[in-house]
DOMIZA-260708 format. One record per residue (C-alpha): residue in three letters; z, x negated, y. Coordinates in pm, whole numbers, plus 50000, padded with zeros to 5 digits. Layout:
BEGIN
ALAZXY;...
% end
This chain:
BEGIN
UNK640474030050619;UNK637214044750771;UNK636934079250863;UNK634184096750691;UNK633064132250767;UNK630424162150662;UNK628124166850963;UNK627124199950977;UNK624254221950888;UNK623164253250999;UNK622674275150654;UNK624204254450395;UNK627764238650497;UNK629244271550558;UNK633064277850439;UNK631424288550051;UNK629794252450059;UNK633014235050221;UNK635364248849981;UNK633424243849691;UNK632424208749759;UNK636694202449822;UNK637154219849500;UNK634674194849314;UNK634774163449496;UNK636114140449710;UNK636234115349955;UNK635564135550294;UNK637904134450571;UNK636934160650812;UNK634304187050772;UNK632234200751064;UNK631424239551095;UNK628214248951123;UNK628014253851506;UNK629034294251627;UNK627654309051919;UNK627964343952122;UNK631254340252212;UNK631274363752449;UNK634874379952512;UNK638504367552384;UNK639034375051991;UNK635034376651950;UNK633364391351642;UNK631974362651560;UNK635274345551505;UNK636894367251276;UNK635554359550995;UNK636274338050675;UNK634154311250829;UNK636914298151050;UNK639504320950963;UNK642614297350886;UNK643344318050543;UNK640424301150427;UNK639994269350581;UNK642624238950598;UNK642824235851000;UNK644204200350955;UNK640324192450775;UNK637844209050940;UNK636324210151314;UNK634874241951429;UNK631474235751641;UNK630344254551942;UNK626464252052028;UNK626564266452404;UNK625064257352753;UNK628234281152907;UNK631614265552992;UNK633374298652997;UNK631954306252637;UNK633494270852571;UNK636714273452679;UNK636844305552553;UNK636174293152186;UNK638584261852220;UNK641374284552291;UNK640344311452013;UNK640294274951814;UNK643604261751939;UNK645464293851868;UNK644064293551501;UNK646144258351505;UNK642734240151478;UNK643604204751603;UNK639844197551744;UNK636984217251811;UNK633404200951860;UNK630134208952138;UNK626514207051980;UNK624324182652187;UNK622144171951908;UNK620644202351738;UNK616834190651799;UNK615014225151703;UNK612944230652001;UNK614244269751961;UNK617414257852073;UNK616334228552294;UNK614324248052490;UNK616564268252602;UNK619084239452734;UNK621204239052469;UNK622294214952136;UNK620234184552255;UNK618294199252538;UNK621524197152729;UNK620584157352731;UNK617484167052915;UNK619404184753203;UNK622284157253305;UNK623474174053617;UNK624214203753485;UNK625694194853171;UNK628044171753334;UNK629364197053545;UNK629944220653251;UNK631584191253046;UNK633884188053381;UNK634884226053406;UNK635434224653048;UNK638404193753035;UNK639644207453392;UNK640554244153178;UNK641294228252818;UNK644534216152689;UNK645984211752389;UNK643554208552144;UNK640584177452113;UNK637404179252237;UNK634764160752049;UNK631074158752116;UNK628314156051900;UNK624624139952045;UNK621394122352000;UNK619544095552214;UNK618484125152439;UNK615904151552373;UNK613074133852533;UNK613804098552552;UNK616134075252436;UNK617564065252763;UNK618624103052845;UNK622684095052709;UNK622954067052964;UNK623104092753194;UNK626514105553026;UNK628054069852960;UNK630004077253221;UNK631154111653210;UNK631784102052839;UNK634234072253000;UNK636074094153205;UNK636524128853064;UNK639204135352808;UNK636584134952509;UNK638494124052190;UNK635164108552002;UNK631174108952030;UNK629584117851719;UNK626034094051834;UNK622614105251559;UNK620364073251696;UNK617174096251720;UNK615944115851990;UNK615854153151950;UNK611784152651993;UNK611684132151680;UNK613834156651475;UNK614074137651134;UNK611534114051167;UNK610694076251198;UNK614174056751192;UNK617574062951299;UNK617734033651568;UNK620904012151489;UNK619893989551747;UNK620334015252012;UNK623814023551867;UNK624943991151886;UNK624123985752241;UNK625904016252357;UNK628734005252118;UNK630693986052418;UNK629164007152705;UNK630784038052623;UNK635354035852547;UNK635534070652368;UNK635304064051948;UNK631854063051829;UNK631054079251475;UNK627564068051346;UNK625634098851218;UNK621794093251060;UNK620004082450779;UNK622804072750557;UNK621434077850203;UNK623394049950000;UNK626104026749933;UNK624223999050100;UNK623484018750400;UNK626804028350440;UNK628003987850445;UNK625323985650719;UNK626544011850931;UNK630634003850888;UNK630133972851091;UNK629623987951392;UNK631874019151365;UNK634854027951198;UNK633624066551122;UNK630644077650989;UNK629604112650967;UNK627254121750587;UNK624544144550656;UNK621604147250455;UNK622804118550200;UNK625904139250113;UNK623834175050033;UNK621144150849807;UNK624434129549662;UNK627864149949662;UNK629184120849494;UNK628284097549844;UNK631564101349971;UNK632994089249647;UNK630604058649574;UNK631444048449911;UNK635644049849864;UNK634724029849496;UNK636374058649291;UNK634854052649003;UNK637104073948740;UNK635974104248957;UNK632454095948910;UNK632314101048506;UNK630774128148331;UNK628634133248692;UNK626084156948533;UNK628624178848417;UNK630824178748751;UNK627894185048938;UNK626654218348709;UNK630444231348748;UNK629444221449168;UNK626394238949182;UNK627544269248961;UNK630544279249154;UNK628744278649480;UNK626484300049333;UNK628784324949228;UNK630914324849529;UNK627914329749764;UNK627244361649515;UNK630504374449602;UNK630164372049935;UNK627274386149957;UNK628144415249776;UNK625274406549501;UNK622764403449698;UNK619544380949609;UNK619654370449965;UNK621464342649847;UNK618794329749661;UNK617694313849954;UNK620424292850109;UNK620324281849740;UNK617134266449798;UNK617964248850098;UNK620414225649948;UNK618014220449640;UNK615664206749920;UNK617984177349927;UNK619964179349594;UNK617114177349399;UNK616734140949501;UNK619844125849263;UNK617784141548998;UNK615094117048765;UNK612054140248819;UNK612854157849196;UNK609544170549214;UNK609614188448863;UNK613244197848972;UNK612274217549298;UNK609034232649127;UNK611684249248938;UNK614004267649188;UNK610994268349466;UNK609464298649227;UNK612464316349228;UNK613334352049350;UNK615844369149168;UNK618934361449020;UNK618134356348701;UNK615204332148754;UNK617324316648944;UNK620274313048718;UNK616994303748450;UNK615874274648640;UNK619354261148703;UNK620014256948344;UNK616384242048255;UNK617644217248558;UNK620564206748384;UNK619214207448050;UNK615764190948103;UNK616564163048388;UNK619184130948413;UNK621584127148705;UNK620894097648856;
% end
């Protein structure tokens, strides 16, 4: 059976999200951190938390994500990952915010192949025990950037290439290139996950022909069901209105307790109605509703008029 996966996103697929989605749906094989950073010392801050914690994630599921331009910060966070009893840990080459490609890192590493590859080589001569997955575009620049890591991809000990078909300059525009993922397809012996653009059913059937493992991104936060439609569960796809309220409720509340209250919240809320308001009949009238918002209540307001005024589709 194909492997499917939650790519990740920076603001919205954090543990609250992951859990909650697990809680209400199915489907999903592996789930993919939101990438960490500022790992700067053994037993960092930053990695004490509930976000990879293993009290509150399942370590057999879900793939913590580095985004660093540092092998030392690398191997520091794979072994901080191993001794969690994660089972794989993952390196950001594809974020494609120029904030973060600018400064040689997520898919500006594409840009700079010499120094990347020698990184990726300190990094598999110091890690053991524990997968090392990559995730990337077509470069940052241009689309023939990855040919220049075809074959460090062949020959270091990378378990599996997560490939988005885009270059980084393009960020989410024009077309995910499936043309260009096919040709690299038998170029490059390391598994190849498709990642981009996969919005539907049909899409999906498209993209399974060339790859065994697909990783949802933006067609999973618009349809939670995706995942499901795709495995052709269809007694876990009645009453969908209802199952997704109970969804988007208990987020809500969960991201209110760990935030202590706070209307901060409000807008991470948003940023999945950016896409979730799409399996709605009227998506427009939908995110006119919860754009408005800035405290709880209106919040908690508009949710209901949602679910009470518009059709799941």
């Amino acid at each position: 059976m194909e492997t499917l996966s939650l790519a990740p996103f920076q603001g919205i697929t954090d543990v609250v999200y992951r859990n909650a989605f697990q809680k209400h749906f199915g489907g999903i094989d592996k789930f993919y951190t939101p990438f960490f950073t500022g790992i700067q010392k053994d037993n960092s801050k930053s990695l004490r938390g509930e976000e990879i914690s293993p009290e509150f994630n399942d370590v057999k599921t879900v793939v913590p994500q580095i985004l660093s331009n540092h092998a030392d910060e690398i191997i520091r966070f794979a072994n901080q990952c191993k001794s969690f009893g994660y089972k794989e840990f993952n390196l950001n080459m594809g974020c494609p915010f120029p904030r973060v490609a600018n400064k040689t890192r997520g898919c500006g590493l594409m840009a700079d192949p010499e120094r990347t590859t020698a990184m990726l080589n300190e990094v598999c001569m110091h890690v053991d025990g524990i997968d090392f997955s990559i995730k990337c575009r077509l470069g940052y620049y241009s689309d023939e950037e990855i040919y220049s890591f075809v074959d460090t991809f062949n020959t270091l000990p990378i378990s599996e290439i997560i490939l988005h078909p885009r270059i980084g300059k393009q960020m989410y525009t024009g077309e995910a290139s499936l043309e260009k993922f096919q040709a690299l397809i038998p170029l490059i012996n390391k598994p190849l996950v498709y990642n981009g653009d996969v919005f539907d059913v049909e899409k999906y059937n498209v993209v399974s022909k060339m790859s065994q493992a697909v990783a949802l991104g933006r067609g999973l936060l618009t349809n939670p069901f995706l995942a499901e439609e795709i495995r052709m569960a269809p007694k876990n796809l009645t009453e969908k209105k209802a199952r997704l309220h109970n969804f988007v409720v208990d987020l809500y509340v969960e991201r209110l307790r760990h935030a202590g209250g706070s209307p901060k919240i409000i807008g991470s809320m948003k940023e999945l109605w950016k896409y979730m308001m799409n399996i709605f009949d009227d998506p427009l009238n939908v995110w006119r509703k919860v754009k408005k918002v800035n405290h709880l209540d209106e919040y908690e307001q508009a949710v209901e008029l949602i679910f009470n005024e518009h059709n799941v589709l």
